[in-house]
C-alpha positions as CSV (number, residue, x, y, z in Angstrom):
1,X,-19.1,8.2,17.2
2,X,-15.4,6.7,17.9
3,X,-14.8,4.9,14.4
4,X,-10.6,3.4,14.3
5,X,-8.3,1.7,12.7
6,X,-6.2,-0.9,14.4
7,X,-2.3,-1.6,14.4
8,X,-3.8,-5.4,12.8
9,X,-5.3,-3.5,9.6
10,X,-8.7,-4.1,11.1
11,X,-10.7,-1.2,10.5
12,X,-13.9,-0.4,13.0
13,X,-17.1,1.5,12.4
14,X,-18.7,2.5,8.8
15,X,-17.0,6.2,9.2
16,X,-14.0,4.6,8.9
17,X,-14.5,2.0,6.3
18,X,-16.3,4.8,4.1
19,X,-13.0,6.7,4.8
20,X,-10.7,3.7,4.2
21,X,-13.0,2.5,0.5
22,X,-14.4,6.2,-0.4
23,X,-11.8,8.8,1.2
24,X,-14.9,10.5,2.9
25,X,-16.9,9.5,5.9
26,X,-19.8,11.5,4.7
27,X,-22.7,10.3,5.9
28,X,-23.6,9.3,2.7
29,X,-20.6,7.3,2.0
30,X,-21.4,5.2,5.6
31,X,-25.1,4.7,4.3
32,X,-23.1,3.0,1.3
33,X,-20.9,0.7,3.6
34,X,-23.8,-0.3,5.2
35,X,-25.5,-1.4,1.8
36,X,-22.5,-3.1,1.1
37,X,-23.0,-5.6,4.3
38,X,-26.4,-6.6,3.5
39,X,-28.1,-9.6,2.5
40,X,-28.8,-9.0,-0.9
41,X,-26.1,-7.1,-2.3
42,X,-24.6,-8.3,-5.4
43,X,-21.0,-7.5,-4.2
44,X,-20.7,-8.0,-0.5
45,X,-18.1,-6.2,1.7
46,X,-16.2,-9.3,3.2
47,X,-16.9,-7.7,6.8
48,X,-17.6,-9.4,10.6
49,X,-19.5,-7.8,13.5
50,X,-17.9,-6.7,16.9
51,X,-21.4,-6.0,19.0
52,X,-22.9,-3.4,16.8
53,X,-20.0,-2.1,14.7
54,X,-18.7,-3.8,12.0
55,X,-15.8,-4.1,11.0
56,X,-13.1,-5.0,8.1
57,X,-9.4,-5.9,7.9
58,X,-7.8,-3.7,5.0
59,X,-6.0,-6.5,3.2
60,X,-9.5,-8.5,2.7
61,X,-11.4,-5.0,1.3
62,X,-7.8,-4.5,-0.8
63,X,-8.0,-8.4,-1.9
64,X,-11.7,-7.9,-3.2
65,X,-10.7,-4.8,-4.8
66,X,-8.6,-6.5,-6.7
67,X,-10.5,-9.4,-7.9
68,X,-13.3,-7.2,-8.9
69,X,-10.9,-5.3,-11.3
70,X,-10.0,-8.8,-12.7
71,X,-13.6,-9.3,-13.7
72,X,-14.3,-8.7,-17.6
């Protein structure tokens, strides 16, 4: 599967976002991205969808990151 990252920071496919968040794309790590961008999850993945991939821009993931760490 052809997972990228664009010139924008937007960063297609789970392989790559599991890369990008978890410095693997073991499949386990992608089954974890995908978790992340479902319903119920207590801490989302601010993410979108382009037709079946989804995808993330780095400074959003980065932003989040951050204002988890700010939680007591």
């Amino acid at each position: 599967m052809n997972t990228h990252s664009t010139s924008s920071g937007l960063i297609v496919g789970a392989a790559a976002l599991a890369r990008f968040i978890y410095s693997s794309d073991d499949e386990h790590f992608q089954c974890r991205v995908y978790n992340l961008t479902t319903a119920g999850c207590k801490c989302p993945l601010p993410h979108s969808h382009l037709g079946n991939w989804i995808a993330a821009r780095r400074s959003t993931i980065l932003a989040r990151i951050e204002e988890q760490e700010g939680r007591p």
